[in-house]
CHARMM internal coordinates of N, CA and C (Angstrom, degrees):
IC EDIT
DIST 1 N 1 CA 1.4441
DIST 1 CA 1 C 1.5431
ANGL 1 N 1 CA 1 C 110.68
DIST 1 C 2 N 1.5547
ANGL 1 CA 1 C 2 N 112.72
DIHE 1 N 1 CA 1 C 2 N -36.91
DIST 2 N 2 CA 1.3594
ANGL 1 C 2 N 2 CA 109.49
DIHE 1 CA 1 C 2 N 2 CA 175.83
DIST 2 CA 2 C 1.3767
ANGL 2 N 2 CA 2 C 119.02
DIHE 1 C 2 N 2 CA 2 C -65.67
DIST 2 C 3 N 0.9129
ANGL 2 CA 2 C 3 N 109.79
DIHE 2 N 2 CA 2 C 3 N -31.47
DIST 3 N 3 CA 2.0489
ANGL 2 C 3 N 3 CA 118.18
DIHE 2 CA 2 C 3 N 3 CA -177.82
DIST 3 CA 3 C 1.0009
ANGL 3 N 3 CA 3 C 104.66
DIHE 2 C 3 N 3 CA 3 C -86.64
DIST 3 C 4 N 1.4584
ANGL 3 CA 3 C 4 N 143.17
DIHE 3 N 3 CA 3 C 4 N -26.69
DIST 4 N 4 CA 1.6730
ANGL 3 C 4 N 4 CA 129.80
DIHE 3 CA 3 C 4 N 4 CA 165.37
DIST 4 CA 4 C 1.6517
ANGL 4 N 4 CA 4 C 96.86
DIHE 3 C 4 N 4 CA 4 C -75.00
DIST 4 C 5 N 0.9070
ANGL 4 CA 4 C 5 N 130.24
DIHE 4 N 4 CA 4 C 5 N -13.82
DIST 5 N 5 CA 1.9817
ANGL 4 C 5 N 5 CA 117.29
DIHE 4 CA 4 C 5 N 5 CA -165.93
DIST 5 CA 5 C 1.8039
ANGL 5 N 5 CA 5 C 91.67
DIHE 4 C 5 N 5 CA 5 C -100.21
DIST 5 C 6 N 1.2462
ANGL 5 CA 5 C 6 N 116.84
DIHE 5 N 5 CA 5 C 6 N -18.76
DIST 6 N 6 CA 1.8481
ANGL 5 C 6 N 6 CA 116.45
DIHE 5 CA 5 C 6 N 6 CA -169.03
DIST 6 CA 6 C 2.1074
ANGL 6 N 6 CA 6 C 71.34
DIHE 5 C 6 N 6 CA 6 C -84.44
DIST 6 C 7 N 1.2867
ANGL 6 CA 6 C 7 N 117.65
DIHE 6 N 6 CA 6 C 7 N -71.69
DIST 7 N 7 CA 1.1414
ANGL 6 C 7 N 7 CA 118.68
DIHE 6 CA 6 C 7 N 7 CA -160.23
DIST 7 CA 7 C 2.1702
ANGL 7 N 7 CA 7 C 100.46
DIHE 6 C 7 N 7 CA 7 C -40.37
DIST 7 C 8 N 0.7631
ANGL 7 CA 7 C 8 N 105.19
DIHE 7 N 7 CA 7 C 8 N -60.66
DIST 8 N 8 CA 1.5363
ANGL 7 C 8 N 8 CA 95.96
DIHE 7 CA 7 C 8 N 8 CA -173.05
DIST 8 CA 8 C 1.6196
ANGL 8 N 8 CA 8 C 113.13
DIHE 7 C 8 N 8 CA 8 C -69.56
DIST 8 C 9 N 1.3368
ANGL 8 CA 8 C 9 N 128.01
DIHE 8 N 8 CA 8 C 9 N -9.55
DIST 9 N 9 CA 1.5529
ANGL 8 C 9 N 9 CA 118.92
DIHE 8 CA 8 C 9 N 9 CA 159.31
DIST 9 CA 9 C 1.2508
ANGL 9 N 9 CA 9 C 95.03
DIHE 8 C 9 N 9 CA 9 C -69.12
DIST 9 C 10 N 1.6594
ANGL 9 CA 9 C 10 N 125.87
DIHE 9 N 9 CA 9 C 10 N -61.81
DIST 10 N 10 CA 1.2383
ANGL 9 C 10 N 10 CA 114.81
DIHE 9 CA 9 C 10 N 10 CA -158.51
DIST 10 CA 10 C 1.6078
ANGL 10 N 10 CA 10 C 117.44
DIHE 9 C 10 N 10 CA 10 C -52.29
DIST 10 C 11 N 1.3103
ANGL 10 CA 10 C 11 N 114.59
DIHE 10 N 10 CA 10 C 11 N -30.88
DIST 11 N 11 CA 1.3524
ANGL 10 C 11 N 11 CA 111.01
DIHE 10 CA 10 C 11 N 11 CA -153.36
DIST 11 CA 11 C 1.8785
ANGL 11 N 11 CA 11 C 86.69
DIHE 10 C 11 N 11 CA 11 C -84.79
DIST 11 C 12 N 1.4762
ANGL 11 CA 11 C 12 N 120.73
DIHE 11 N 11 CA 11 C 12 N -40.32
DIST 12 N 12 CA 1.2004
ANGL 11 C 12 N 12 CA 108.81
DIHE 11 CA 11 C 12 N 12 CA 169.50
DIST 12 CA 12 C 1.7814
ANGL 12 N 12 CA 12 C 130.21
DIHE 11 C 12 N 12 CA 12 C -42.31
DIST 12 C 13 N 1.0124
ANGL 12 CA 12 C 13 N 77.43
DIHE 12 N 12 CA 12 C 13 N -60.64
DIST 13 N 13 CA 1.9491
ANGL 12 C 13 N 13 CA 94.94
DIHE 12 CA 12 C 13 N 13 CA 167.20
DIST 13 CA 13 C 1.7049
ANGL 13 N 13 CA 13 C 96.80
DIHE 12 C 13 N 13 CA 13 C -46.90
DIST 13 C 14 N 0.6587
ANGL 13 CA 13 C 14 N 135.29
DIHE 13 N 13 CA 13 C 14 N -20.58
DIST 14 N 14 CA 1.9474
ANGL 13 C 14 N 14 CA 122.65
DIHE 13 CA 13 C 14 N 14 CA -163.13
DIST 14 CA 14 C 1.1998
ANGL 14 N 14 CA 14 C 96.91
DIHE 13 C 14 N 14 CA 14 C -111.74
DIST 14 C 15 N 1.6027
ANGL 14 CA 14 C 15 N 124.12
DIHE 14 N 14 CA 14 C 15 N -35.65
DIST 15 N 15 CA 1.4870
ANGL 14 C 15 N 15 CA 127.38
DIHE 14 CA 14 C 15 N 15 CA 173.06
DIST 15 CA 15 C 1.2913
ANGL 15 N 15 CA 15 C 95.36
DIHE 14 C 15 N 15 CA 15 C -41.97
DIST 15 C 16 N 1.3981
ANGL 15 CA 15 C 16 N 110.57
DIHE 15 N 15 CA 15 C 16 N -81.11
DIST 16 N 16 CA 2.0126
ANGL 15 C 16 N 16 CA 131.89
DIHE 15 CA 15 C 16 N 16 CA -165.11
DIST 16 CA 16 C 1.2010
ANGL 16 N 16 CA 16 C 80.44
DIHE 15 C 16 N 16 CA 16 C -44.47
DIST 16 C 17 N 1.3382
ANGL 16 CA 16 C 17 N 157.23
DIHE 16 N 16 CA 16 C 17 N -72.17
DIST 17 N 17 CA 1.7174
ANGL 16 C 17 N 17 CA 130.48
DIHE 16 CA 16 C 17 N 17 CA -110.91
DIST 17 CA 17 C 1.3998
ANGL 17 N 17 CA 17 C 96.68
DIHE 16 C 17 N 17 CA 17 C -93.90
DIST 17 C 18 N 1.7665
ANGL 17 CA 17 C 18 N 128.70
DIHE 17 N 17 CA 17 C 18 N -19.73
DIST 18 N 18 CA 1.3853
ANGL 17 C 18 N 18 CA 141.66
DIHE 17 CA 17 C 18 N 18 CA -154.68
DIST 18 CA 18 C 1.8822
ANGL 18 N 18 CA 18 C 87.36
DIHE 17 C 18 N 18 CA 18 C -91.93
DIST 18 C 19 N 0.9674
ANGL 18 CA 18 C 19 N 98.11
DIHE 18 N 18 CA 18 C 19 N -45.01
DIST 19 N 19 CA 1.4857
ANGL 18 C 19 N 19 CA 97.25
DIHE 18 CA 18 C 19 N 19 CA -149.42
DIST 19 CA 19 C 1.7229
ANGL 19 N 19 CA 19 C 89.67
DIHE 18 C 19 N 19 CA 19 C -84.74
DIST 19 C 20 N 1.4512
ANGL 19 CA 19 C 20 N 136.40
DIHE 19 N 19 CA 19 C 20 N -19.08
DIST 20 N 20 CA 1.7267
ANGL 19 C 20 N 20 CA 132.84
DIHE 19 CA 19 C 20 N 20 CA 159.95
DIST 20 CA 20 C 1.2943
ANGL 20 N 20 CA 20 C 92.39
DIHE 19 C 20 N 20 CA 20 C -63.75
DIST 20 C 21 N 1.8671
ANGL 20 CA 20 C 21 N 134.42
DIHE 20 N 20 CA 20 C 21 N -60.51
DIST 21 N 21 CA 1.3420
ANGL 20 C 21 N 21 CA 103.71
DIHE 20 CA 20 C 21 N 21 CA -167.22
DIST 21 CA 21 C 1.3984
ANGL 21 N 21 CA 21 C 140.62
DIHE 20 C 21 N 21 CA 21 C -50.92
DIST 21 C 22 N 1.9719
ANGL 21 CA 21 C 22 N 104.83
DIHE 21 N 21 CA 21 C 22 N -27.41
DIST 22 N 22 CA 1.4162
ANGL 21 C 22 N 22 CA 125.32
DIHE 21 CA 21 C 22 N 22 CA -151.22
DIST 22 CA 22 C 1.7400
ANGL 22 N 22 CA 22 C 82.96
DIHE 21 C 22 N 22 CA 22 C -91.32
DIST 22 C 23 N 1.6624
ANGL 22 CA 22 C 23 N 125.04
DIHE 22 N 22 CA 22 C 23 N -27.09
DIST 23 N 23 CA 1.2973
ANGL 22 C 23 N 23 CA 116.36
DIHE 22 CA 22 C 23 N 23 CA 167.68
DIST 23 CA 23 C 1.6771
ANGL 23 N 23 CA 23 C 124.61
DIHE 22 C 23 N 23 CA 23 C -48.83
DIST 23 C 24 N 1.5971
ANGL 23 CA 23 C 24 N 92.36
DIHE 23 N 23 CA 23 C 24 N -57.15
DIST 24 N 24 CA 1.7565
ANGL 23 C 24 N 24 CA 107.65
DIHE 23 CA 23 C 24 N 24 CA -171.61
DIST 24 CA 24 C 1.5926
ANGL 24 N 24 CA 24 C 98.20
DIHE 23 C 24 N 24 CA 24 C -60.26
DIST 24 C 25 N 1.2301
ANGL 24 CA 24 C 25 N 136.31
DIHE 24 N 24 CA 24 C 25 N -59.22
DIST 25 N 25 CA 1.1242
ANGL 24 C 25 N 25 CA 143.65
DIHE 24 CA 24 C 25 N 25 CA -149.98
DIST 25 CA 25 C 1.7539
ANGL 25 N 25 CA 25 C 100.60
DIHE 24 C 25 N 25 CA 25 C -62.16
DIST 25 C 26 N 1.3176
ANGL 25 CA 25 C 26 N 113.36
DIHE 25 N 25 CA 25 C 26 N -30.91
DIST 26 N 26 CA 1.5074
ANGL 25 C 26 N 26 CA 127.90
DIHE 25 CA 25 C 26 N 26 CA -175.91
DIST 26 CA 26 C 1.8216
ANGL 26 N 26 CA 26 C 111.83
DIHE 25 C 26 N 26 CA 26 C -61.10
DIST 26 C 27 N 1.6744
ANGL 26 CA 26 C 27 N 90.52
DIHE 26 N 26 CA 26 C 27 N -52.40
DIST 27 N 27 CA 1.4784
ANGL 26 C 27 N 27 CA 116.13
DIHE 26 CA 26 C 27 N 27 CA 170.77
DIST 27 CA 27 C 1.4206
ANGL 27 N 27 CA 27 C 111.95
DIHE 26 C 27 N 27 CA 27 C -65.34
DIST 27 C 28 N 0.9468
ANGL 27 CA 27 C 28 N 132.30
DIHE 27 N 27 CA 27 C 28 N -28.30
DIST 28 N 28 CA 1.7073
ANGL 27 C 28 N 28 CA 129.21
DIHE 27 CA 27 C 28 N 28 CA -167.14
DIST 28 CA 28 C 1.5398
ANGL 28 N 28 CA 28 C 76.68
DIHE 27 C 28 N 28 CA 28 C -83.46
DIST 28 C 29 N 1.2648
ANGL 28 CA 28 C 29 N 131.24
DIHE 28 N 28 CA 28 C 29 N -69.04
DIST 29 N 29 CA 1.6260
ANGL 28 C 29 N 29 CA 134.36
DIHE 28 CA 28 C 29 N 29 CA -127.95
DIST 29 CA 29 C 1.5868
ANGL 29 N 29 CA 29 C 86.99
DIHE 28 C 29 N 29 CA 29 C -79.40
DIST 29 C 30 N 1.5440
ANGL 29 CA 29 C 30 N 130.84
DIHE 29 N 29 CA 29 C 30 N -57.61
DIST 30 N 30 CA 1.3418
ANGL 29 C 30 N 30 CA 123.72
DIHE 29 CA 29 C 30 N 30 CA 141.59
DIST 30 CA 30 C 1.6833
ANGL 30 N 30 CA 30 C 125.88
DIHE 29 C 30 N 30 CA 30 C 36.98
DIST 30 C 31 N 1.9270
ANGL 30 CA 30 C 31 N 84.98
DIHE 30 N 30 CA 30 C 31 N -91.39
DIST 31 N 31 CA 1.5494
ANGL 30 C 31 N 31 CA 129.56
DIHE 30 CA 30 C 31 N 31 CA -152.43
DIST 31 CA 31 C 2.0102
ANGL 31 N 31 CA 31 C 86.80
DIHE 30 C 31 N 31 CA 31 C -82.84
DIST 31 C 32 N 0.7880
ANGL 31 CA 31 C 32 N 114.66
DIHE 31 N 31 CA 31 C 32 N -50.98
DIST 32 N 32 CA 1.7662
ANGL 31 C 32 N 32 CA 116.94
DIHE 31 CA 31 C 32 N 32 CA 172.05
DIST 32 CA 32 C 1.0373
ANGL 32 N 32 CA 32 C 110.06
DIHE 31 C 32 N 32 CA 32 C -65.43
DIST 32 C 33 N 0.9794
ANGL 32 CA 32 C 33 N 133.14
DIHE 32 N 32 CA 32 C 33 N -53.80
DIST 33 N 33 CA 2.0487
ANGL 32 C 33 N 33 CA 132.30
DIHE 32 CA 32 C 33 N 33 CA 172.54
DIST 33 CA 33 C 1.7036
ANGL 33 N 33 CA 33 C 115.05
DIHE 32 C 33 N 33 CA 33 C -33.66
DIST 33 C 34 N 1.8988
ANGL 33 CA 33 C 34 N 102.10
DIHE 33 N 33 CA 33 C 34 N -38.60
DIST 34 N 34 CA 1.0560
ANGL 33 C 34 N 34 CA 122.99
DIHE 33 CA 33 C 34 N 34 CA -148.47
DIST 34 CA 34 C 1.8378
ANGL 34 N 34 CA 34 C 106.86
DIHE 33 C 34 N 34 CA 34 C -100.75
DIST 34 C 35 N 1.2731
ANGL 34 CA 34 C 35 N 104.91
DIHE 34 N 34 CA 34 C 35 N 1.45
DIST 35 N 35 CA 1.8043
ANGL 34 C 35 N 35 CA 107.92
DIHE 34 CA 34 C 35 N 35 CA 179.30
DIST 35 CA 35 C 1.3589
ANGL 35 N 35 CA 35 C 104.64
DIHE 34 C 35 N 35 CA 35 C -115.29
DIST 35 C 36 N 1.2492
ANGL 35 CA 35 C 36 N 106.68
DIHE 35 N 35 CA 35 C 36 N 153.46
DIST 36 N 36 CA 1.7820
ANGL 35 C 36 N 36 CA 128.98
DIHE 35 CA 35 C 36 N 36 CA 179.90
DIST 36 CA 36 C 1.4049
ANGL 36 N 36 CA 36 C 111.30
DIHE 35 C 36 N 36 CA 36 C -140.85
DIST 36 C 37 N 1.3818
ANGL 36 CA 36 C 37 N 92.67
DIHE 36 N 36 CA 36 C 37 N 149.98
DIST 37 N 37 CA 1.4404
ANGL 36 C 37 N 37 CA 106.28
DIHE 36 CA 36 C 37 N 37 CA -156.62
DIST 37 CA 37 C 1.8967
ANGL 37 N 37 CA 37 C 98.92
DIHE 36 C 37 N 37 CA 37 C -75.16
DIST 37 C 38 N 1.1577
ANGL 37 CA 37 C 38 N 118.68
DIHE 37 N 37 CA 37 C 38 N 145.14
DIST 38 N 38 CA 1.5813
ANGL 37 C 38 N 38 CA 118.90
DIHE 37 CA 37 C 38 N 38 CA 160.57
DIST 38 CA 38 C 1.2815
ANGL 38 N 38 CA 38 C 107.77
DIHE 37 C 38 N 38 CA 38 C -27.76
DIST 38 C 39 N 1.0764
ANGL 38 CA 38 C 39 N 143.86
DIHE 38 N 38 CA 38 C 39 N -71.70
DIST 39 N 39 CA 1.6214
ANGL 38 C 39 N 39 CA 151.40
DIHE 38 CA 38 C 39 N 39 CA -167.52
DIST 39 CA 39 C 1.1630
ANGL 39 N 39 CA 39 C 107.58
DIHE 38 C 39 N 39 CA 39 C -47.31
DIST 39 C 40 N 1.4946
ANGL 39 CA 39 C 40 N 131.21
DIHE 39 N 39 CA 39 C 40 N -34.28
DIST 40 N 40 CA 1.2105
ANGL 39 C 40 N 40 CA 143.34
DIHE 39 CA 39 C 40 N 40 CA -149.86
DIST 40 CA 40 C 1.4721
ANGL 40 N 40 CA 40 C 92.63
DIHE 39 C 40 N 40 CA 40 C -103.29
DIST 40 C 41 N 1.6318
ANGL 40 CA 40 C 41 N 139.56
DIHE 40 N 40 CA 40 C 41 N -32.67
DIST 41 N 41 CA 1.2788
ANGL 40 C 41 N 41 CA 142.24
DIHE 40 CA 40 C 41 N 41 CA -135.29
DIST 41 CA 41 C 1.5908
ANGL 41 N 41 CA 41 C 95.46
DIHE 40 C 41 N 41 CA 41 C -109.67
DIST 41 C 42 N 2.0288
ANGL 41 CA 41 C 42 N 93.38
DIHE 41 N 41 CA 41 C 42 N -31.14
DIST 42 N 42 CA 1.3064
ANGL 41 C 42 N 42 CA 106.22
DIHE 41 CA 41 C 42 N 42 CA -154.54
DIST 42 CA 42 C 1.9320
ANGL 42 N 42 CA 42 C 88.22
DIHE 41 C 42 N 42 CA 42 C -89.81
DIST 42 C 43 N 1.3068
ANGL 42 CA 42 C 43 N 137.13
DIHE 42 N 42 CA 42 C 43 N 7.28
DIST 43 N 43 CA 1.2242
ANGL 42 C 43 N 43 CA 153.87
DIHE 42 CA 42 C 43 N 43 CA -151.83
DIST 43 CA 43 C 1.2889
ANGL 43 N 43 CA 43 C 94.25
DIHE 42 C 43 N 43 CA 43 C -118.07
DIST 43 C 44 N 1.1711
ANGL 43 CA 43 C 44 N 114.55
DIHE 43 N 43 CA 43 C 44 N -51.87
DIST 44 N 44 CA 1.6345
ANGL 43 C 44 N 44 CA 125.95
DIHE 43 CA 43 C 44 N 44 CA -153.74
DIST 44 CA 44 C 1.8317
ANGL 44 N 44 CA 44 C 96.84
DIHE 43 C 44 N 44 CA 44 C -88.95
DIST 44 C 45 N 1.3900
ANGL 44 CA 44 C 45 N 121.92
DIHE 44 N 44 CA 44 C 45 N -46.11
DIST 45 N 45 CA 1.3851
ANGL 44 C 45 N 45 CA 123.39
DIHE 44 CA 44 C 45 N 45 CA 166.32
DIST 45 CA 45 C 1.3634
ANGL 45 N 45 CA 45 C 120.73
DIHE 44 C 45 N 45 CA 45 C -58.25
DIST 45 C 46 N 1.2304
ANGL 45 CA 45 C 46 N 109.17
DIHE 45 N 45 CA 45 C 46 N -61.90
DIST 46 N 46 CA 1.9346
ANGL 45 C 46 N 46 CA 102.81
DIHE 45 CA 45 C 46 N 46 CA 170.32
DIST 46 CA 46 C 2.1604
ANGL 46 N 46 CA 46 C 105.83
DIHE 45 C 46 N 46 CA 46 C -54.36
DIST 46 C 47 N 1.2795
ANGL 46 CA 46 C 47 N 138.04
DIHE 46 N 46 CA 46 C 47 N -19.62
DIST 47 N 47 CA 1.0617
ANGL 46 C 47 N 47 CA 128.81
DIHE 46 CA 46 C 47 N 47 CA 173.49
DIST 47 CA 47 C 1.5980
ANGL 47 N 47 CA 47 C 105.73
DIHE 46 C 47 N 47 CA 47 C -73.75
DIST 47 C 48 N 1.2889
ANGL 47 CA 47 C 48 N 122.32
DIHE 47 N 47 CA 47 C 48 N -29.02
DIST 48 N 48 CA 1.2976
ANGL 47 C 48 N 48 CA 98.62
DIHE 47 CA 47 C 48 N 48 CA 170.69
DIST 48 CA 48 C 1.2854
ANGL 48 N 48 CA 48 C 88.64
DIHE 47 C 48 N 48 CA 48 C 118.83
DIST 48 C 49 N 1.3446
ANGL 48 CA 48 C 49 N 135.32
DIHE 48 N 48 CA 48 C 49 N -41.28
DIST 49 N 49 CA 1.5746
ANGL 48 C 49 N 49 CA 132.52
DIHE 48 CA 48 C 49 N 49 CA 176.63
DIST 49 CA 49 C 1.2728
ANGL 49 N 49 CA 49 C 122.27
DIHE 48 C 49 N 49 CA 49 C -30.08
DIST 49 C 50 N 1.6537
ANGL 49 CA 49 C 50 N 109.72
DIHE 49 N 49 CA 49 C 50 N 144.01
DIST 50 N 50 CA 1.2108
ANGL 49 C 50 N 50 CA 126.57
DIHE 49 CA 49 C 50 N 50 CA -179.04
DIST 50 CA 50 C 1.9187
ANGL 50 N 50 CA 50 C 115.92
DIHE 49 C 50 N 50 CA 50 C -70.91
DIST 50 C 51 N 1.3325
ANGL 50 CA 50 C 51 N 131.72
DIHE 50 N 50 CA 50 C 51 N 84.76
DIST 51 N 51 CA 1.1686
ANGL 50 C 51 N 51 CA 111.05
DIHE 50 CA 50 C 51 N 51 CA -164.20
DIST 51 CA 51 C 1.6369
ANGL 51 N 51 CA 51 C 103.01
DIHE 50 C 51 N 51 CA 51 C -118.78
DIST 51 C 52 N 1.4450
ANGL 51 CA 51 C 52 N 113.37
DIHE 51 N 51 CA 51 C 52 N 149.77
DIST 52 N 52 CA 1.3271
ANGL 51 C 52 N 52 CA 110.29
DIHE 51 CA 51 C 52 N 52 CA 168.84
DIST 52 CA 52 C 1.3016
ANGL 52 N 52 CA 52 C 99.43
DIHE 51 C 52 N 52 CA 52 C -98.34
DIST 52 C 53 N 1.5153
ANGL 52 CA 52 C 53 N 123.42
DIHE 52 N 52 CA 52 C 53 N 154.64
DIST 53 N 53 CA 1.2040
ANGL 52 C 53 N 53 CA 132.01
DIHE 52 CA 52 C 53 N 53 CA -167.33
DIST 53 CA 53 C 1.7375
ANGL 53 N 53 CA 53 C 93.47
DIHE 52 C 53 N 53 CA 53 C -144.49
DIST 53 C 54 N 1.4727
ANGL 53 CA 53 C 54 N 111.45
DIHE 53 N 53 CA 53 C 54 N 113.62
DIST 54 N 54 CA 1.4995
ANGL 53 C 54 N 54 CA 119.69
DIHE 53 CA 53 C 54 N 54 CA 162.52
DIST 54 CA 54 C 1.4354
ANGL 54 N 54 CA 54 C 125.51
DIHE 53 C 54 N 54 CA 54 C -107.50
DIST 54 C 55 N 1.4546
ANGL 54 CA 54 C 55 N 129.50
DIHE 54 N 54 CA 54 C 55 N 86.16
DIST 55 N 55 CA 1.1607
ANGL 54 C 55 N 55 CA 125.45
DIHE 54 CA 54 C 55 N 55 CA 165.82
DIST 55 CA 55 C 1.2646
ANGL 55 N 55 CA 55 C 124.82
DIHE 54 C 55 N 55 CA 55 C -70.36
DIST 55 C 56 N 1.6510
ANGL 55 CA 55 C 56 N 97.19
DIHE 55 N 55 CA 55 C 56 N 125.72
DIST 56 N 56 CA 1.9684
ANGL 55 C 56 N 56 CA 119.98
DIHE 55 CA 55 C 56 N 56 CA -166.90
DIST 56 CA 56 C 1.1084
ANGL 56 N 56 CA 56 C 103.32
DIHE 55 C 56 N 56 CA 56 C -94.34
DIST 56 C 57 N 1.3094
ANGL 56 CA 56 C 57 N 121.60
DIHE 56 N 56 CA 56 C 57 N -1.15
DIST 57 N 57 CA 1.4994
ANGL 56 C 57 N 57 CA 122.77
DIHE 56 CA 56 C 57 N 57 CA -175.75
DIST 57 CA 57 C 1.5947
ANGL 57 N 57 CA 57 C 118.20
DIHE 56 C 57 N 57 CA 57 C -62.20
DIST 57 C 58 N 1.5882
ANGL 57 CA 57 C 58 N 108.23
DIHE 57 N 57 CA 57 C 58 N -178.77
DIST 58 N 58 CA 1.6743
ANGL 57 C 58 N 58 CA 110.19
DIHE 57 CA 57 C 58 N 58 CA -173.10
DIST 58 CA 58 C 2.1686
ANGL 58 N 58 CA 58 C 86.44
DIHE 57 C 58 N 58 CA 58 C -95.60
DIST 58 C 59 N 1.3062
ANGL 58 CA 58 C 59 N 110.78
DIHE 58 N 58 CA 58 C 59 N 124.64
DIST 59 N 59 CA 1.4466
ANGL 58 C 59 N 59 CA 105.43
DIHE 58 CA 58 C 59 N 59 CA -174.05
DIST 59 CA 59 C 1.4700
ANGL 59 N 59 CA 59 C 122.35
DIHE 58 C 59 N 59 CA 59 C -70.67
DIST 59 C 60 N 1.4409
ANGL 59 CA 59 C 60 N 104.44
DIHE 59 N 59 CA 59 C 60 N 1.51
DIST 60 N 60 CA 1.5918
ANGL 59 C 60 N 60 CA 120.97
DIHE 59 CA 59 C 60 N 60 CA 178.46
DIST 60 CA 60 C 1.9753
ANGL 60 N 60 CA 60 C 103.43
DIHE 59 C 60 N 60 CA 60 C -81.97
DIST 60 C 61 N 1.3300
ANGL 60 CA 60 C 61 N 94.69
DIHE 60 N 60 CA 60 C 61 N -58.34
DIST 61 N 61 CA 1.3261
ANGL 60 C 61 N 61 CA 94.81
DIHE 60 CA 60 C 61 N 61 CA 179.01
DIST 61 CA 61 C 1.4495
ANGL 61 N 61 CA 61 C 138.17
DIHE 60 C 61 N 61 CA 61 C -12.47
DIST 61 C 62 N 2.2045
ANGL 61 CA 61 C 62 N 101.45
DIHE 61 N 61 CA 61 C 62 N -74.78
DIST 62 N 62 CA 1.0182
ANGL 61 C 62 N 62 CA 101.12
DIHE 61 CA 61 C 62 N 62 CA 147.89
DIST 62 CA 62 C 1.4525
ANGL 62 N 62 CA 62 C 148.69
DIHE 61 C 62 N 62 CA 62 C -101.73
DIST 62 C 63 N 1.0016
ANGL 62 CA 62 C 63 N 141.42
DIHE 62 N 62 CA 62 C 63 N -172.59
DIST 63 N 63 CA 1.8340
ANGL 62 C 63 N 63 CA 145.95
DIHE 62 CA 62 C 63 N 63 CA -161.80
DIST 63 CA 63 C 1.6788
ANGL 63 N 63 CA 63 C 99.58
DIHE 62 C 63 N 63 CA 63 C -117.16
DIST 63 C 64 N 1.4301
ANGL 63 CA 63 C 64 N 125.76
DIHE 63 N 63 CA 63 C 64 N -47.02
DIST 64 N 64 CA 1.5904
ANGL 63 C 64 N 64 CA 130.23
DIHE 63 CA 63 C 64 N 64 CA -138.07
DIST 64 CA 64 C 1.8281
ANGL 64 N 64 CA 64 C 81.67
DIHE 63 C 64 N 64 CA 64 C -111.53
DIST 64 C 65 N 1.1915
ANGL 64 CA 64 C 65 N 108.27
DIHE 64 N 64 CA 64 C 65 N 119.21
DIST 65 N 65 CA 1.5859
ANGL 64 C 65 N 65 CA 126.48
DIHE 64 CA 64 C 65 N 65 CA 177.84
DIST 65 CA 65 C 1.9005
ANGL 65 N 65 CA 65 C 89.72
DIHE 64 C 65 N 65 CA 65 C -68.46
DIST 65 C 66 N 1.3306
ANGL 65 CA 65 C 66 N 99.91
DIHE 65 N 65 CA 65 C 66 N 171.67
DIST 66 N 66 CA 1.5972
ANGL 65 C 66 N 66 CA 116.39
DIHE 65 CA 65 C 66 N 66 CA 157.21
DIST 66 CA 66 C 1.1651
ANGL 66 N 66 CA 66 C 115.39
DIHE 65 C 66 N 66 CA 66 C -88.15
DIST 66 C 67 N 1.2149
ANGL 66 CA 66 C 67 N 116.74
DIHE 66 N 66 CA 66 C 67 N 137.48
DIST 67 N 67 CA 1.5383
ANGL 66 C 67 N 67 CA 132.10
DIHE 66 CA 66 C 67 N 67 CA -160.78
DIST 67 CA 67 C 2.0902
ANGL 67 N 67 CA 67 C 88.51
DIHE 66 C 67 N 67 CA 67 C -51.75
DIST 67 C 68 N 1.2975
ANGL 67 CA 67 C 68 N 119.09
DIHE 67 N 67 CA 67 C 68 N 169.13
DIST 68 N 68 CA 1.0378
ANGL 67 C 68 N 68 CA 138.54
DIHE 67 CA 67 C 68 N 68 CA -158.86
DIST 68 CA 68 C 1.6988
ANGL 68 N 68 CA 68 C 121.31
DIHE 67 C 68 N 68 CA 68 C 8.00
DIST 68 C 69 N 1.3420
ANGL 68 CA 68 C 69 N 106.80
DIHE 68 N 68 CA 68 C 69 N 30.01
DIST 69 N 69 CA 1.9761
ANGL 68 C 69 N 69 CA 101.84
DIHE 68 CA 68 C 69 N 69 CA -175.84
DIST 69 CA 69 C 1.8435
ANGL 69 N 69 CA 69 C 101.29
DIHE 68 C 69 N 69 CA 69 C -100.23
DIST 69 C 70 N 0.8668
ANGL 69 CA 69 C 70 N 105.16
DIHE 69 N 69 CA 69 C 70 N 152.48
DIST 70 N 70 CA 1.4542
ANGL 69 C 70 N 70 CA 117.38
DIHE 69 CA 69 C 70 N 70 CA -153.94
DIST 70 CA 70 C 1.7151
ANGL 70 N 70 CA 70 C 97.00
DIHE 69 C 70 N 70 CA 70 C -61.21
DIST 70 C 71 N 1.4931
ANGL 70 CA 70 C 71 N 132.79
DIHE 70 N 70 CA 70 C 71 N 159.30
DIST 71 N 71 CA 1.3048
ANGL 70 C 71 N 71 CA 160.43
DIHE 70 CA 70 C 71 N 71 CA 152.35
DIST 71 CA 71 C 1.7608
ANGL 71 N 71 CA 71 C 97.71
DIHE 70 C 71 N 71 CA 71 C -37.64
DIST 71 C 72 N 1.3708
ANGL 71 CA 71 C 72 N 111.12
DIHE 71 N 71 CA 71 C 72 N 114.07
DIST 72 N 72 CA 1.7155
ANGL 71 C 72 N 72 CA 113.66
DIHE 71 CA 71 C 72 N 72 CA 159.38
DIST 72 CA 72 C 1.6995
ANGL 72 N 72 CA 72 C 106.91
DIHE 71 C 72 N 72 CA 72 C -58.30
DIST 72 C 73 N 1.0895
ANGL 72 CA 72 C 73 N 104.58
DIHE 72 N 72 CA 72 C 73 N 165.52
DIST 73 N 73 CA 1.0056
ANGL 72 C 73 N 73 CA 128.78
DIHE 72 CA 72 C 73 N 73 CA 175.46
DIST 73 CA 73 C 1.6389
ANGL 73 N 73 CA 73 C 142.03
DIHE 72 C 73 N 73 CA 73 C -114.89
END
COOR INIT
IC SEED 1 N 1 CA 1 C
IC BUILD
């Protein structure tokens, strides 16, 4: 009885850990779907398009804002 009840945590435990990877892997592929190249941004701004632009960056890093995003403060 003890080795069928280790067997069904374990197999639970492997359920959960399969089904976080098949999560993350969703999110990575996601997060890549979801970037464009400068050229492409710099394409999409001279068209006149409405774009939101979120920089994840460290704000020290760079100096030169994105063309029309508001003045720091």
């Amino acid at each position: 009885m003890g080795t069928l009840l280790a067997l069904a945590v374990a197999a639970k435990i492997a359920v959960y850990m399969v089904k976080k990877l098949i999560r993350w892997e969703r999110f990575v592929r996601q997060f890549r779907l979801a970037r464009i190249t400068p050229e492409k941004l710099n394409d999409k701004l001279n068209a006149g398009e409405d774009i939101l632009l979120i920089d994840l960056q460290d704000q020290m890093r760079h100096s030169v804002p994105a063309p029309g995003a508001p003045a720091r403060q």
